[in-house]
C-alpha positions in Angstrom: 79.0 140.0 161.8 81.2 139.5 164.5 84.7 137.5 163.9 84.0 134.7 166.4 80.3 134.1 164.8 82.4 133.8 161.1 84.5 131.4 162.7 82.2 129.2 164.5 80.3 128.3 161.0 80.5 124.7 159.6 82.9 123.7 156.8 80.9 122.9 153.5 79.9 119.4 153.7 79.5 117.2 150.4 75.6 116.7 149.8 74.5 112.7 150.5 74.8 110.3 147.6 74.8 106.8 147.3 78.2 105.1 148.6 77.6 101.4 148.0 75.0 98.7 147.2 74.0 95.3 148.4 71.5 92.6 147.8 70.2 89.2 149.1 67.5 86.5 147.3 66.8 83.5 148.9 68.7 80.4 147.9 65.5 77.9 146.8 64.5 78.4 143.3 61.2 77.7 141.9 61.5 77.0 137.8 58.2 77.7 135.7 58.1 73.9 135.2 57.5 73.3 139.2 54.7 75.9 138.5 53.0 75.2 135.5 51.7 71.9 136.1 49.5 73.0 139.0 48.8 76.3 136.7 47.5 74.1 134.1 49.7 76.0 131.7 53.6 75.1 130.2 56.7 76.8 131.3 57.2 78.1 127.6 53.6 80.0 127.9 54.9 81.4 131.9 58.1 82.6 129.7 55.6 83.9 126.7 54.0 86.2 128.5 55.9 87.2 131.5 59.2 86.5 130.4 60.1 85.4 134.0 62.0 81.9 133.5 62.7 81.5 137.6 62.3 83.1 141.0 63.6 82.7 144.3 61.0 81.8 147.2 61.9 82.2 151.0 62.5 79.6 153.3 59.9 78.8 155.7 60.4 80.8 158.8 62.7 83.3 156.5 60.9 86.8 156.5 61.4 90.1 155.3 63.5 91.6 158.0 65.9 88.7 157.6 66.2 89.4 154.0 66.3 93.4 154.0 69.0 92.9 157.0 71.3 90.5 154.9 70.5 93.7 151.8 71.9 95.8 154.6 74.8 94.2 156.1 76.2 94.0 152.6 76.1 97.5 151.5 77.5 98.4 154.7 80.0 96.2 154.2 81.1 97.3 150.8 80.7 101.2 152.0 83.1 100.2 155.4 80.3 101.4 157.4 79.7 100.3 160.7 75.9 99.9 161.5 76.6 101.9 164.7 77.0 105.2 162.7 74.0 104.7 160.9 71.6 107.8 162.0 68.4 106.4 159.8 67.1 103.0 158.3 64.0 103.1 155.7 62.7 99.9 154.5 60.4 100.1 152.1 58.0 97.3 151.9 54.5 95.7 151.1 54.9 92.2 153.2 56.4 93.7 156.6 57.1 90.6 159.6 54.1 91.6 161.3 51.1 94.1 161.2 52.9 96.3 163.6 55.5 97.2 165.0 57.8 98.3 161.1 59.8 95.9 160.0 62.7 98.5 160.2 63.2 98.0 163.9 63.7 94.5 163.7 66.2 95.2 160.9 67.6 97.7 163.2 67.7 95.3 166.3 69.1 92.5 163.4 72.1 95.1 163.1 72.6 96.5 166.4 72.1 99.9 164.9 71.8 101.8 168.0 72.2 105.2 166.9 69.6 105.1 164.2 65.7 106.0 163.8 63.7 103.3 162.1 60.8 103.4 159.9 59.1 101.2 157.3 57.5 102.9 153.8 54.5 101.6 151.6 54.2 102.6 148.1 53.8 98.6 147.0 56.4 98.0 144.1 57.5 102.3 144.8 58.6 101.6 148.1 62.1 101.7 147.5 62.2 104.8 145.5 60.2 106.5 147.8 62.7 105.4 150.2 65.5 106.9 148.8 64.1 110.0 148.0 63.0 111.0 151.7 66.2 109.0 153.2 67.9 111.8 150.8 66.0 114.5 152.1 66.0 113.9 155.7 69.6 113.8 154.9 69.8 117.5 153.2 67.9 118.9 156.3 69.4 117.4 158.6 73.6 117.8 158.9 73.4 115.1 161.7 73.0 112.3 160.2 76.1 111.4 158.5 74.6 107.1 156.9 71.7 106.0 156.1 70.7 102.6 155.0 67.8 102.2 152.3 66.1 99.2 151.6 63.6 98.0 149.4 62.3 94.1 150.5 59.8 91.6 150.0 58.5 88.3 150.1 55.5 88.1 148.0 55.5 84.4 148.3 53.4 84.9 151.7 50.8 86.4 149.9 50.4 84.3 146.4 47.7 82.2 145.5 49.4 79.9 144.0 46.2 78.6 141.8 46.3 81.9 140.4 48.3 82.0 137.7 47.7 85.9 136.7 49.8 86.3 140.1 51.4 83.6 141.3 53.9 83.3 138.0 55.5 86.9 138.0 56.8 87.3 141.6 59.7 86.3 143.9 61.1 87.3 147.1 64.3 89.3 147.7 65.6 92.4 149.4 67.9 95.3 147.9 69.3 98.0 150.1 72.0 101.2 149.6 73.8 103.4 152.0 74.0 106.6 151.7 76.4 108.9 153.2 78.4 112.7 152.8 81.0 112.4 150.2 82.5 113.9 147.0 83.2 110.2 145.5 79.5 108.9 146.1 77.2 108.8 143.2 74.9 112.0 143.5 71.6 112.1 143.4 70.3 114.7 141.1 66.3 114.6 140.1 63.9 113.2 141.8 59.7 112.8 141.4 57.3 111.1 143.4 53.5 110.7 142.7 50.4 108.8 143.5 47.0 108.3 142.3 44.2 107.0 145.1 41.7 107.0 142.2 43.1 103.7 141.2 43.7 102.7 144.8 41.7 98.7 143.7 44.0 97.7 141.2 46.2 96.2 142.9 45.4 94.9 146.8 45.0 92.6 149.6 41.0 92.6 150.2 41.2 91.6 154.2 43.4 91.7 157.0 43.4 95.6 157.7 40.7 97.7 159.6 37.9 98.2 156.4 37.8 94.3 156.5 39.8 92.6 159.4 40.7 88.5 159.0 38.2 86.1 160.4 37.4 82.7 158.9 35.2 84.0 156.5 37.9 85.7 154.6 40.4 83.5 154.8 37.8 80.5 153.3 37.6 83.4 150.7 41.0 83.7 150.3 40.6 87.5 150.7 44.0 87.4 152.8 45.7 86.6 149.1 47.7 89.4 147.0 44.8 90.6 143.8 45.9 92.6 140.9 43.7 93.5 137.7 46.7 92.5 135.2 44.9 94.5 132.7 44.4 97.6 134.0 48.2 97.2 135.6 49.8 97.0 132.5 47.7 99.6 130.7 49.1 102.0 133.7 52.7 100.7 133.2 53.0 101.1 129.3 51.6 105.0 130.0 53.2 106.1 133.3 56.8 104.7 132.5 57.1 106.6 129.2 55.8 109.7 131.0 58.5 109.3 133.6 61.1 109.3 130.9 59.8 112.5 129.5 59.6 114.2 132.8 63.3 113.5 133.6 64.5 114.3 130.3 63.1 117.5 130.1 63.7 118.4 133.5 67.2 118.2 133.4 68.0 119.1 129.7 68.8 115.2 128.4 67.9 112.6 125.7 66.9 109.1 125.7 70.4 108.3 124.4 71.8 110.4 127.3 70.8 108.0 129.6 73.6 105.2 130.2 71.7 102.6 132.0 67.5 102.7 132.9 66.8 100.9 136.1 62.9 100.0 135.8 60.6 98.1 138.2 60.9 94.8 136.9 56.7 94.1 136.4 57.2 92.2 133.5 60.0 91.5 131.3 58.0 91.1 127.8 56.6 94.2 128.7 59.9 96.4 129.6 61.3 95.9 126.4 58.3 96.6 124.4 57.8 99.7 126.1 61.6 101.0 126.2 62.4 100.2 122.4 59.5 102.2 121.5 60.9 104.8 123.8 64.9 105.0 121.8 66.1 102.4 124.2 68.5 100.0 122.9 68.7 96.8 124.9 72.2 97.6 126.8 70.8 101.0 128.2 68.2 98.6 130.0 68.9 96.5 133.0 67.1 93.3 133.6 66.9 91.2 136.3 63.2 89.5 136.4 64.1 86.9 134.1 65.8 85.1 136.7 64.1 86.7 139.9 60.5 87.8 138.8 58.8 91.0 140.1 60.6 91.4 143.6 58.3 93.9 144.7 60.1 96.7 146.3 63.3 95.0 146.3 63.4 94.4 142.2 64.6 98.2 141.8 67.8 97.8 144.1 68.2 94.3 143.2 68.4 95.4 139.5 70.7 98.2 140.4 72.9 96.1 142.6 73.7 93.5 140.0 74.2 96.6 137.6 76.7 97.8 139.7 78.4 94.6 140.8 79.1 93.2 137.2 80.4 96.3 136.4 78.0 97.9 133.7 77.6 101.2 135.8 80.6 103.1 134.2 82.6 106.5 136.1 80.3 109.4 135.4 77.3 107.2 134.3 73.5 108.7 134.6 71.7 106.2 135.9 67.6 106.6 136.4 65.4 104.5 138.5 62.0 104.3 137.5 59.2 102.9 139.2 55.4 102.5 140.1 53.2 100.5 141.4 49.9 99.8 143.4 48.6 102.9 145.3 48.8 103.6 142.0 52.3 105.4 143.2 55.2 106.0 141.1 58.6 108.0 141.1 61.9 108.6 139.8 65.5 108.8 140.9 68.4 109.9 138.5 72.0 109.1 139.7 75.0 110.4 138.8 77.7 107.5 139.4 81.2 109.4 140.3 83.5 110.4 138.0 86.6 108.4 139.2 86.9 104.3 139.6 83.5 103.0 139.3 82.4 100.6 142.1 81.9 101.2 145.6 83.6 103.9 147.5 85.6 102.8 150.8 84.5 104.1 154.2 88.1 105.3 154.1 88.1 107.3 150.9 85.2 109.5 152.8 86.5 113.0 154.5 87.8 113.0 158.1 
């Protein structure tokens, strides 16, 4: 090899990790009381089987881009990123602006995020984890892109029946987003997994509106435009496939339950979470929850959960942390983190290498 061709090779480059996170929920709260009435239930039976005591709703003429931007602008913030650097934005959603064009380019018009490519994601309550994991990926093969922003977003409020109390009580809007960028103090990303099932594809849905059955009056008297899930089926999934995520990890990467220092589920129900963790070797602090307050977020309730996490400062130096997620599709996945070993909290743009 010739001395010149040695020379010109790049300088190792730390792999992309996560360098800060951020979060946004609209400011009007809906309380189970201002629900039940209509429901024809009480706000101690909304509590008794969803364990959801509040949500936050949108504004009218707030929409997801406004809420995954706000996500954004925070994390960037905190990493001491300016959205002109970014090279990539992935939004996962469910509940995009519009039909078409993605969401992610009126987030990256919101940010003046020039420089980046822009693409929306939809695994339904997966989205943001799916996210992540290509965001990380596109990142490993490609040294040119030195930030990405991830965010997971939406506003399910749009899309409730709201005389449908199987639905209507679990979910809330809100947006969650991370940045990711090259550097030894951001927390690595170590194991990931990503899955699907199209068998089960009907569980959870919007009947009309797409090209199979496209809006017209007939389906909107119907009310076919509404969000359907068969709760029963859901949670049968959820108490199997978030145990078998677990074991996958675990075994994958040589760990334990108790090796785990925080688990960051999708928030789907709170009642079920903890049943289905403490049978796993769970105790309660290894679990964060944040649907009590905000419901099932949709994509966003993963980074939501993880941003609070991190904010209040129960993400410790050196702490594995695991996402864990699924949702309709049926999709599912899995992100383990590895928080970095010095101060916990968020690494400064200025901390990064030159």
């Amino acid at each position: 090899m010739h001395a010149d061709t040695a020379q010109a090779r790049p300088r190792h480059t730390p792999a992309p990790g996560i360098l800060a996170t951020g979060a946004c929920v609209p400011e009007q709260v809906v309380t189970n009381a201002s629900l039940a009435a209509s429901l024809g239930v009480t706000a101690d039976w909304i509590v008794e089987r969803t364990g959801v005591r509040e949500r936050r709703v949108a504004a009218p003429g707030e929409a997801t881009s406004d809420l995954a931007t706000r996500a954004a602008r925070q994390a960037l913030d905190r990493a001491g990123v300016d959205p002109a650097e970014l090279g990539l934005i992935i939004l996962g959603t469910s509940t995009p602006d519009l039909p078409l064009p993605a969401t992610a380019c009126q987030v990256q018009a919101n940010l003046g995020a020039w420089g980046a490519y822009a693409m929306d994601l939809d695994a339904v309550c997966t989205g943001f984890v799916y996210a992540l994991d290509v965001a990380h990926k596109i990142m490993r093969c490609d040294p040119t892109i030195g930030y990405a922003v991830v965010i997971g977003a939406d506003t399910y409020s749009r899309i409730l029946d709201y005389t449908d109390r199987r639905t209507s009580v679990l979910f809330g809007d809100g947006a969650g987003a991370v940045v990711l960028g090259r550097s030894a103090d951001a927390a690595g990303i170590t194991y990931t997994r990503l899955g699907s099932d199209g068998r089960q594809n009907d569980l959870v849905r919007i009947p009309a509106g797409g090209s199979r059955t496209p809006a017209s009056t007939g389906t909107v008297a119907h009310g076919a435009h509404f969000f359907k899930m068969d709760g029963r089926a859901v949670r049968e999934f959820a108490e199997r496939k978030l145990p078998e995520l677990v074991a996958d990890v675990t075994a994958a990467c040589g760990l334990t339950v108790a090796d785990l220092d925080l688990l960051v589920p999708h928030q789907a129900n709170v009642r079920l979470l903890r049943e289905v963790t403490k049978e796993l070797g769970f105790v309660a602090d290894q679990v964060a929850i944040s649907a009590t307050h905000y419901g099932n977020t949709g994509a966003a309730s993963v980074p939501i959960t993880l941003d609070a996490a991190v904010t209040s400062g129960r993400i410790r130096a050196g702490a594995r942390v695991l996402l864990a997620a699924f949702g309709g599709g049926m999709t599912w996945g899995t992100v383990l983190i590895t928080w970095p070993g010095g101060a916990a909290g968020h690494p400064t743009h200025e901390e990064l290498p030159a």
